[in-house]
N, C-alpha and C positions, 0 to 999 in steps of 0.2 A: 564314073565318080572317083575321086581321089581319095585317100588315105585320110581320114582327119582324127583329132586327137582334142580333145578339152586337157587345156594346158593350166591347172593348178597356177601355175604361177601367174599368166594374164588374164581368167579367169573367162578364156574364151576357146570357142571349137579353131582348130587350124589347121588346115592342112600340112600336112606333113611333109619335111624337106629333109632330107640326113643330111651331114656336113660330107658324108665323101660318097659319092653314086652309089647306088645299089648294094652298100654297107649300114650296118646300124650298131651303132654300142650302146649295150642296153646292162644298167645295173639296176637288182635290186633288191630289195630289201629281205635278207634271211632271216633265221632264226638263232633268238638267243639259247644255247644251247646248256638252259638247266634244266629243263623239267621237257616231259611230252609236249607239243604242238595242239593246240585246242581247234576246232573248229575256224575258229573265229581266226586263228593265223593261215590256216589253209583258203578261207577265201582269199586272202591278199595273193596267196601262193598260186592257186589256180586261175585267178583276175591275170597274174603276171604270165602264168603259162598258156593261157590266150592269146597274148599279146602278144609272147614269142613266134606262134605257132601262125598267127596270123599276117606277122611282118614274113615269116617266112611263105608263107599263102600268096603274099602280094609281088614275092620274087627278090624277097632282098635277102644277103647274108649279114645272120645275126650273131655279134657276139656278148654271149649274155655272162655275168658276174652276179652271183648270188652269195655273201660274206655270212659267214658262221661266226657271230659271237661269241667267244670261247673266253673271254676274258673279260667282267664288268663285278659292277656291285652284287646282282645277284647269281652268278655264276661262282663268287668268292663267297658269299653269304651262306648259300645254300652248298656247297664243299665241303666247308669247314664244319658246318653242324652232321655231314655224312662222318666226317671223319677222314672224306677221302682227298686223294691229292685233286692239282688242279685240271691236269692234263685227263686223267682217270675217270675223273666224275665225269666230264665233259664231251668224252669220248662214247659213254652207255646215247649219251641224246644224239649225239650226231650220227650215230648208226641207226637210231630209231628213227630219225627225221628221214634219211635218204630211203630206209625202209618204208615211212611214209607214204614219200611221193611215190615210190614203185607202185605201190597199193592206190593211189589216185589217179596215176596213166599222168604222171607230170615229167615232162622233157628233162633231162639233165641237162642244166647249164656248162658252157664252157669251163668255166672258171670255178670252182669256192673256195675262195682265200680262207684262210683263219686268222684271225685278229690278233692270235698271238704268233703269228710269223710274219710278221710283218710292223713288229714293233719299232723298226732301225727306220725305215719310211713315215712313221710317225713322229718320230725324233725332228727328222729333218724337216719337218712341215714346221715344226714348232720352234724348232730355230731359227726359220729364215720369218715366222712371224715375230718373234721377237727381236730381229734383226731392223724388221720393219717397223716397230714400235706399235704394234699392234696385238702383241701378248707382253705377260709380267710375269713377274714372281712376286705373291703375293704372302702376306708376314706370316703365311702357315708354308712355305718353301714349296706349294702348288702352282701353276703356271695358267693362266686365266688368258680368254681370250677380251680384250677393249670393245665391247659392241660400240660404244662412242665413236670410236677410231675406224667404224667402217658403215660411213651411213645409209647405204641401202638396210641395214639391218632393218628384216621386217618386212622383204619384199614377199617375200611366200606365201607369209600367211595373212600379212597384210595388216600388219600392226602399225598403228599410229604410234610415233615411237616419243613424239609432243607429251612432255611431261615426263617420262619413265625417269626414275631416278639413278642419274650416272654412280657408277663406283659399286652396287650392290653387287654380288656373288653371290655363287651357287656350285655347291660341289659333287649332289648328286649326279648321277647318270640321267634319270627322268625327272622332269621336273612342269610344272602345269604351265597355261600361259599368263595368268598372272604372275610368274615370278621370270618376267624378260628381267634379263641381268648377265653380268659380264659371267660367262660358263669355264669350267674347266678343261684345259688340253692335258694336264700332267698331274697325275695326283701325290702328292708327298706321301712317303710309306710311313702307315700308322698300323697299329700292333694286331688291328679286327684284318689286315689284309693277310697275316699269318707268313709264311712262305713265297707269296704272288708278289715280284718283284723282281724292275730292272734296273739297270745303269742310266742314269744318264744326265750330260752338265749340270742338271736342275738337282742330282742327287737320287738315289733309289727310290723306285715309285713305279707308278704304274700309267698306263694313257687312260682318258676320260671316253668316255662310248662313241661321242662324234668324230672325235677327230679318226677313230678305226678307219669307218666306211671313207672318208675322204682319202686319206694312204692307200687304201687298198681300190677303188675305184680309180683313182691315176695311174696308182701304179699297173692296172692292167688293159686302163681305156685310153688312158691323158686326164690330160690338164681338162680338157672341152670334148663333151662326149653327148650323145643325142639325146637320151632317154634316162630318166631315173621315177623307181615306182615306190609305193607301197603303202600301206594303210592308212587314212587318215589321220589316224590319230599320231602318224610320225611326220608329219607337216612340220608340227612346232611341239619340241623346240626340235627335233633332231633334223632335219633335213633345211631348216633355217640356220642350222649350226653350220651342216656342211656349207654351205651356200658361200656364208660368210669367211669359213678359215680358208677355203678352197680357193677363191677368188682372191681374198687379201694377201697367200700362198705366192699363185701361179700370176697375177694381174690379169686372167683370162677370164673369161665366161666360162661359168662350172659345167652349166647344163640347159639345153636347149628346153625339152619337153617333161616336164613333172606330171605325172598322173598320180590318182591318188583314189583306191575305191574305200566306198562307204562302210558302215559297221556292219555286224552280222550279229544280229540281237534274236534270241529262242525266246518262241511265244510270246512275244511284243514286251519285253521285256531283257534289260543288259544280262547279258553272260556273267555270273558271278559264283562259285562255290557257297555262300552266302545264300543264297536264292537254290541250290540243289540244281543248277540247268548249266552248269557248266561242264561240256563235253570234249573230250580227247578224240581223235580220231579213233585211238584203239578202244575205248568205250563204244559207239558206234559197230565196230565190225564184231567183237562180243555180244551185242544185241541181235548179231544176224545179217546186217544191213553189208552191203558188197560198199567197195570203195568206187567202184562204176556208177552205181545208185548215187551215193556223196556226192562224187564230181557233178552231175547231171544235174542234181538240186541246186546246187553251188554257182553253178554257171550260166542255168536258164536266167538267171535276173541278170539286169544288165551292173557292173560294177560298179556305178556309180550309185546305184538307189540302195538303200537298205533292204537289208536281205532278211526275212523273218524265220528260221528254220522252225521248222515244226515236225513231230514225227508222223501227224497224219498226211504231209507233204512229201516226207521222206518214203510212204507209203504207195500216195497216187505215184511219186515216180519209179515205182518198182515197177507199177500196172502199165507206164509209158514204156520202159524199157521191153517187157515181156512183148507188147505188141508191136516193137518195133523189132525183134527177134522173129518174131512169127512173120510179121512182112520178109524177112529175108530168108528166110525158111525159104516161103512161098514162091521167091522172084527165083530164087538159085532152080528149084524144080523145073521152072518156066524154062532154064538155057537148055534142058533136056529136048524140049517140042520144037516143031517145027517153024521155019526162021518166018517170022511177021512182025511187023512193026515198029521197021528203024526209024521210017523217016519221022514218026511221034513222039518215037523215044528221046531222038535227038535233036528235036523242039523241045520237048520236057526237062532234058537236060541242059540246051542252052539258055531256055529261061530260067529255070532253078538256077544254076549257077551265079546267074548275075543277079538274081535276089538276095543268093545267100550273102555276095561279093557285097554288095552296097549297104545290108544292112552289118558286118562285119569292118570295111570303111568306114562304118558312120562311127568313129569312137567306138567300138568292137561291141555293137548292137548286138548281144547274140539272141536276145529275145526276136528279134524281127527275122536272124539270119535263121533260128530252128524254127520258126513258124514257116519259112520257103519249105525247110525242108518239110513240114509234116503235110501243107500244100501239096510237095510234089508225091506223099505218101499216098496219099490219098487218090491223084489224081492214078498213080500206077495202076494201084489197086482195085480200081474202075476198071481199068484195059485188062487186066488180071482177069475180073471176074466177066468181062466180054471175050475172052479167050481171044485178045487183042494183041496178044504178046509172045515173043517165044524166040530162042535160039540166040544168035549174036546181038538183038535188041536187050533181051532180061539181061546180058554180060555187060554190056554198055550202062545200063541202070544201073549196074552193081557197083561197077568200078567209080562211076561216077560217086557213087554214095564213099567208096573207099577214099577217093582224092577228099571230097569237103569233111572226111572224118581226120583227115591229118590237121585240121583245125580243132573241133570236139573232141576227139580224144573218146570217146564213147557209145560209138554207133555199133562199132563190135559187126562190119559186118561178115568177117569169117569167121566166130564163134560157131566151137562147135561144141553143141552138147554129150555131155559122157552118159548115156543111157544104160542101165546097169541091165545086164543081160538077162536076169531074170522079167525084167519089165518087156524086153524084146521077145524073152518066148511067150510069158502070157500075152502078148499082143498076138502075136501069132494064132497063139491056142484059141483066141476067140476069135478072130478071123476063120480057122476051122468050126468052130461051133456053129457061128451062123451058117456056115456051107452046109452043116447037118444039122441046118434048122437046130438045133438047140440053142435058141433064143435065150431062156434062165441061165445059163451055162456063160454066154457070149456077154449079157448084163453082171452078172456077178464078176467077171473079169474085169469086165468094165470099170465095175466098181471098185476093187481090189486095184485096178491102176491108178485112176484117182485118189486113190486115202494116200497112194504112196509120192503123191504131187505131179503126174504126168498125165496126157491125156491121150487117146488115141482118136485122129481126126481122119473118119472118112472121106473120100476123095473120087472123083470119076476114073483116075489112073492108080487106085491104091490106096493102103493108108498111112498115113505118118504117125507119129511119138513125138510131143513136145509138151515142153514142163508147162504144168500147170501154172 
């Protein structure tokens, strides 16, 4: 099976072609960096770092660009009400964001531009569009892009663009799809912008939020680069913006393939502070909840359906992980015994493989790709419990499990647990008890292990210590 992708922009699955062999340029869509990262911005995050991990699965070299909005309406809104400067304020989020993703198991991209270094590239974009007669300077001395003057506008998202009324503007950063209108490239400096301010022909001011990511996506992929992702809700207008200045810009094709995953709504219900459900990641791991747990929830759905979080969801996948911990507990003991059962292992692993492989092709299935795997969990665990197993076979299982986790990011299969030593001697101690029959003795330990979350699991060759 090929690589395939549902392409936002023809509104159909396609196989996959990169413009130059076995390379892929992939940008997409960061964080704006005034406040924490909610939930609902880490699905896009983790959707993206699928993608990455998965181009990279398929054997191509990826170079990924992830842009830091460091400079927009509400990064100057919300500065200016701290008190603080602009660089300062902006700096507490970007360290929190990259601190984040550590905490999610998410790849570090290549690249992450900041939008205010790279302000001399956006200059130049918007010169050579008004060169083109396809931006102005409009009677507030701001620089507007002609959606008239570039008629695919609308190819994206797929607006009928029949009727819209030419000449309107719009100066916000975001703005709904009711108001298609000519957007701004360059904003005239007015007095709420405070200190945030540059040079440039059109006069001191500052760049408008689309044109960022188009300066900074050229400038580190081109003009025409394979891939660009990110949440629905930046379809329209932002990634129609770029579309447009990008192309009218360079005369090239901006971007080959657009993805775009769905919402992430708690309790069937939008994410709102309003409504009390609206969650930070650091909220979440305050609660208790591991960032291994998060991703796993996060990512069982495929990115395109809406994703419902729930914490009794958040719950059952704590009880997935534990037992997927305990299967590798169990197979690592296995490389101890005696060598049986390669030639099944390595039927189980070449079909597993190509299960996980076609449902992870299929537009990055990963519902279909973890269900191979908990298939082949299962199927071990049979051979496991038929003492079918043992030596360089359970090593081969494992590793395998290690290669399709460089996808998942959360199988964790060398996790090792920190057993705190007093847990290991009363384990001990009641292994003696039972030897001298003191049965009450050997139960009350028992149970003293469990209040403290661990359990002691007897065994034909011993026993083990794993969290409860």
């Amino acid at each position: 099976m090929s690589l395939k992708f549902y392409n936002t922009l023809t509104r159909s699955l396609e196989e996959f072609k990169p413009i130059q062999e076995g390379r892929v340029g992939l940008y997409t869509c960061g964080p704006t960096v005034y406040n924490y990262a909610h939930i609902g911005n880490f699905r896009a995050y983790i959707f993206e770092d699928i993608l990455r991990r998965t181009l990279k699965f398929c054997g191509y070299d990826v170079t990924q660009v992830m842009n830091l909005t460091d400079v927009d309406d509400k990064t100057i809104r919300d500065s200016r009400e701290k008190g603080m400067g602009l660089d300062s304020f902006t700096s507490v989020y970007k360290k929190a964001f990259f601190d984040d993703i550590e905490t999610l198991n998410i790849e570090k991209a290549e690249h992450y531009p900041e939008a205010t270094k790279h302000i001399q590239g956006m200059i130049k974009i918007i010169e050579s569009l008004i060169d083109k007669g396809v931006a102005y300077i409009g009677d507030d001395s701001s620089v507007y892009f002609s959606i008239e003057k570039f008629p695919s506008y609308g190819c994206l998202a797929h607006i009928d663009m029949s009727g819209q009324r030419a000449g309107a503007r719009v100066k916000s950063d975001e703005y709904g799809k009711e108001s298609v209108a000519d957007f701004a490239l360059w904003k005239h400096w007015v007095k709420e912008d405070g200190n945030v301010h540059w040079d440039s022909p059109w006069g001191r001011g500052r760049p408008g939020w689309h044109i960022e990511c188009s300066a900074m996506s050229i400038a580190l992929l081109g003009n025409h680069f394979d891939i660009h992702t990110g949440g629905i809700d930046n379809m329209f207008p932002h990634h129609e913006d770029e579309i447009a200045q990008s192309e009218a810009s360079t005369g090239e094709k901006f971007v080959n393939y657009w993805l775009h995953c769905a919402h992430l709504i708690v309790n069937g219900e939008k994410m709102s502070k309003s409504l009390g459900n609206f969650y930070t990641l650091r909220d979440l791991i305050k609660e208790g909840y591991t960032g291994r747990e998060i991703r796993w929830l996060i990512m069982s759905v495929h990115y395109r359906q809406h994703l419902n979080f729930t914490f009794d969801s958040l719950i059952g996948t704590r009880s997935v992980l534990k037992r997927i911990d305990a299967f590798f507990v169990r197979l690592k003991e296995k490389i101890k015994e005696s060598e049986q059962g390669m030639d099944d292992a390595k039927r189980l692993v070449e079909g597993t493989e190509a299960a996980v492989r076609n449902g992870l092709e299929d537009d990055l299935n990963t519902s279909a790709a973890l269900a191979a795997f908990f298939d082949f969990m299962k199927d071990v665990n049979r051979t496991m419990d038929a003492d079918e197993v043992g030596g360089a076979a359970a090593e081969l299982l494992l590793d395998f499990c290690r290669k399709i986790d460089a996808v998942f990011g959360a199988l964790n299969v060398d996790k090792e647990e920190d057993i705190p030593a007093d847990i290991i001697q009363m384990a001990e101690d009641r292994i003696q008890a039972r030897t001298n029959r003191d049965f009450a003795k050997a139960d009350k330990l028992r149970d003293e292990i469990t209040a403290r979350g661990w359990r002691v699991e007897d065994t034909a060759k011993g026993h083990r210590i794993v969290k409860a």
